[in-house]
C-alpha positions in Angstrom: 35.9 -63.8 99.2 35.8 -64.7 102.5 37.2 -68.0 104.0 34.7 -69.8 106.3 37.5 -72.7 107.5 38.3 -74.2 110.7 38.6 -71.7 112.8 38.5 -68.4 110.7 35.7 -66.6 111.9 35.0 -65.1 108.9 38.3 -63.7 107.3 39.2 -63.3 103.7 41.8 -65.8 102.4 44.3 -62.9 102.7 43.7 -61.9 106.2 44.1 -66.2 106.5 47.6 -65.9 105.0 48.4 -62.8 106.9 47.7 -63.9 110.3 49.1 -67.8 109.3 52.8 -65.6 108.2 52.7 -63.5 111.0 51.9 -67.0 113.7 55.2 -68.7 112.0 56.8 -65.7 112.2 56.0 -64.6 115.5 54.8 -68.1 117.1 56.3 -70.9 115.2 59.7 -70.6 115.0 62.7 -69.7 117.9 63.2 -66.4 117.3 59.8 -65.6 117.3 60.3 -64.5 120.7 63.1 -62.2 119.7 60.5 -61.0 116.8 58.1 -59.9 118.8 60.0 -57.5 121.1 61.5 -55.6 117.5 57.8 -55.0 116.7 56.8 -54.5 120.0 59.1 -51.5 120.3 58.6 -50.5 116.4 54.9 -50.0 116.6 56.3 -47.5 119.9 58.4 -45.8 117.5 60.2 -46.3 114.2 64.2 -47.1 115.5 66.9 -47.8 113.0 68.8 -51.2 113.9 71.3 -49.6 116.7 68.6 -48.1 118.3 67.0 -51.7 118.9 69.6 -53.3 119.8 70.1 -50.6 122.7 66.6 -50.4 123.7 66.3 -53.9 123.8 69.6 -54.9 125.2 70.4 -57.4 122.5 73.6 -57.9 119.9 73.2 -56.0 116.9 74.0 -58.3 114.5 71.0 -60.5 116.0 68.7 -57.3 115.6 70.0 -57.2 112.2 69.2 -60.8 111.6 65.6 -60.4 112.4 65.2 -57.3 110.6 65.8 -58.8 107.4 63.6 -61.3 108.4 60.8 -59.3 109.1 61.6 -57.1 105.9 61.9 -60.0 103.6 58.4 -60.8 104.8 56.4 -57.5 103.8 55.9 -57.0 108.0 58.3 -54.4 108.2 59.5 -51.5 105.8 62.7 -49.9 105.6 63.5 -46.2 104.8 67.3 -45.3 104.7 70.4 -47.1 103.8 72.9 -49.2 105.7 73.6 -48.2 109.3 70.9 -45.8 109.7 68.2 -47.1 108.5 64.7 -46.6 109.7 62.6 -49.8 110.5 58.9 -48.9 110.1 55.3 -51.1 110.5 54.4 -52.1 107.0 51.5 -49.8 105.7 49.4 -52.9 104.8 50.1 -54.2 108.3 50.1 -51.1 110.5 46.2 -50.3 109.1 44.9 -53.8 110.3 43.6 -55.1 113.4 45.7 -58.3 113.2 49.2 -57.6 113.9 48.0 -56.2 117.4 45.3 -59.7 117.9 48.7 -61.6 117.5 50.6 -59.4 119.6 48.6 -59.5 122.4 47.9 -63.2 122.1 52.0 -63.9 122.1 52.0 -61.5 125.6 49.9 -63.9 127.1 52.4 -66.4 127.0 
């Protein structure tokens, strides 16, 4: 099916739920920001949560924070337990277009 409303250029309802999680996720709430870079530097390379917060100079407990975040939303995938755990792209995610689209459209801001 695909959804011809405002604005969807063609997309099926699911790539219209997809890109509308991944805007609130990413665009629509205050650590979307924070979101962002963790993907960012995910799609570069699978990092468990340590890793992150060194690459990206931030507290690990807010890494952690947004990881579950991301993971309780299907964006992000987790292989491992506890402290070193691996955070990987979703395989639904990483084999469409749309998490780069949104990507690039939050560097733009």
């Amino acid at each position: 099916m695909v959804f011809e409303g405002s604005g969807s250029g063609g997309l099926t309802l699911a790539e219209v739920s997809t890109r509308r999680l991944l805007w609130w996720l990413l665009e629509g709430t205050r650590g979307g920001p924070t979101r962002v870079k963790i993907l960012r530097a995910i799609i570069a390379k699978p990092l468990n949560a340590h890793q992150l917060a060194k690459e990206l100079g931030m507290d690990y407990t807010t890494i952690r924070h947004h990881l579950d975040i991301l993971v309780k939303h299907g964006v992000l995938e987790v292989v491992g337990e506890e402290y070193g755990a691996v955070f990987y792209v979703s395989g639904w995610l990483s084999k469409s277009e749309l998490i780069g689209e949104i990507l690039d459209e939050s560097r733009k801001k």
